[in-house]
C-alpha positions as CSV (number, residue, x, y, z in Angstrom):
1,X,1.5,-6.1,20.3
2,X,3.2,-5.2,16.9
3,X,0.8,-3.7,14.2
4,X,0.8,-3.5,10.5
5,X,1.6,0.2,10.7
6,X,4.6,-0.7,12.9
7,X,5.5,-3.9,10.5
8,X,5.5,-1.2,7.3
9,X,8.6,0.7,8.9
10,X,10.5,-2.1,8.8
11,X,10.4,-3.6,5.7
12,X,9.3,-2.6,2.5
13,X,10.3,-1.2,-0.7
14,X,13.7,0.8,-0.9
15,X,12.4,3.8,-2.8
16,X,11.3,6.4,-0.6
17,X,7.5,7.1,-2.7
18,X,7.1,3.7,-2.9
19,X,7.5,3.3,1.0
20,X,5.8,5.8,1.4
21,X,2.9,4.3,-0.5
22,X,3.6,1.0,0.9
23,X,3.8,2.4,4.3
24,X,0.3,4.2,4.1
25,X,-1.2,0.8,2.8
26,X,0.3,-0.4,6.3
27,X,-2.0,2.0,7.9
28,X,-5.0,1.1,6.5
29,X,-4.7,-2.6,6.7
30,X,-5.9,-4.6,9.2
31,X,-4.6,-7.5,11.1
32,X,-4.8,-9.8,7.9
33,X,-2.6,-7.6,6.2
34,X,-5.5,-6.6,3.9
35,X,-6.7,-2.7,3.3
36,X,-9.2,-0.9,0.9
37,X,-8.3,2.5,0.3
38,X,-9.0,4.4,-2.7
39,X,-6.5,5.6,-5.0
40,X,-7.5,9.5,-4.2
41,X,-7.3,8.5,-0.5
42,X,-3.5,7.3,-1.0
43,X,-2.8,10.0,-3.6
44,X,-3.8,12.9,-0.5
45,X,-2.1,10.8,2.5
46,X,0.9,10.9,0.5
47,X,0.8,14.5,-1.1
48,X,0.9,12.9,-5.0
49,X,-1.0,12.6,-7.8
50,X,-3.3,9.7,-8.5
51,X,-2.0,9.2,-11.7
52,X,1.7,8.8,-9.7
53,X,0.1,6.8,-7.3
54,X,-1.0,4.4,-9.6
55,X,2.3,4.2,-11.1
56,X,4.3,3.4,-7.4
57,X,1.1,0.9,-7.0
58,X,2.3,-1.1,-10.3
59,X,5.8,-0.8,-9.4
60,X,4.9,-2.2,-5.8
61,X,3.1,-5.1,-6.8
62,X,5.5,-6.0,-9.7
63,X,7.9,-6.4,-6.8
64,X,5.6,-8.4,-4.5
65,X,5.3,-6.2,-1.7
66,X,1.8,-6.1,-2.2
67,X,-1.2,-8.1,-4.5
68,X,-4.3,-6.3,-5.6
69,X,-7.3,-8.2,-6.2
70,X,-10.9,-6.2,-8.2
71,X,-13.7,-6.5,-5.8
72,X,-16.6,-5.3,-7.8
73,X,-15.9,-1.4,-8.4
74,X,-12.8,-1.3,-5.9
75,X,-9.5,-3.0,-5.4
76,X,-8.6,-4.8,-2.3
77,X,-4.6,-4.9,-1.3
78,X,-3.2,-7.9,0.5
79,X,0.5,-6.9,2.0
80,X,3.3,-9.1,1.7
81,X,4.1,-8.8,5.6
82,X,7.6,-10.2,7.1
């Protein structure tokens, strides 16, 4: 069986902090491709700021690999998954 987490090594964004992001938004997701963690949560898995985190998160979406949608208080990320 091939997971999400798997599926996030393999593709992905070229930059190595945005797969990095990308790749911890792998691990979170479930089999849907969709995941809910917080900014903070992604800023300490990845050892950045939230404010840089935020930036990769724009920069990521703009290129497709993943859509965020507001779910009341929280944002919920769907993965573009090959």
């Amino acid at each position: 069986m091939v997971t999400i987490a798997s599926l996030g090594w393999k593709a992905g964004p070229e930059d190595g902090a945005e797969h990095y992001v990308y790749q911890t938004l792998c691990e979170f997701a479930d089999n849907t491709g969709f995941c809910w963690p917080s900014m903070e949560t992604i800023a300490k898995r990845t050892r950045q700021t939230v404010r840089n985190v935020r930036t990769i998160m724009r920069k990521i979406e703009k290129s497709g690999w993943v859509r965020t949608n507001k779910v009341g208080r929280s944002h919920q990320y769907q993965l573009d998954l090959p």
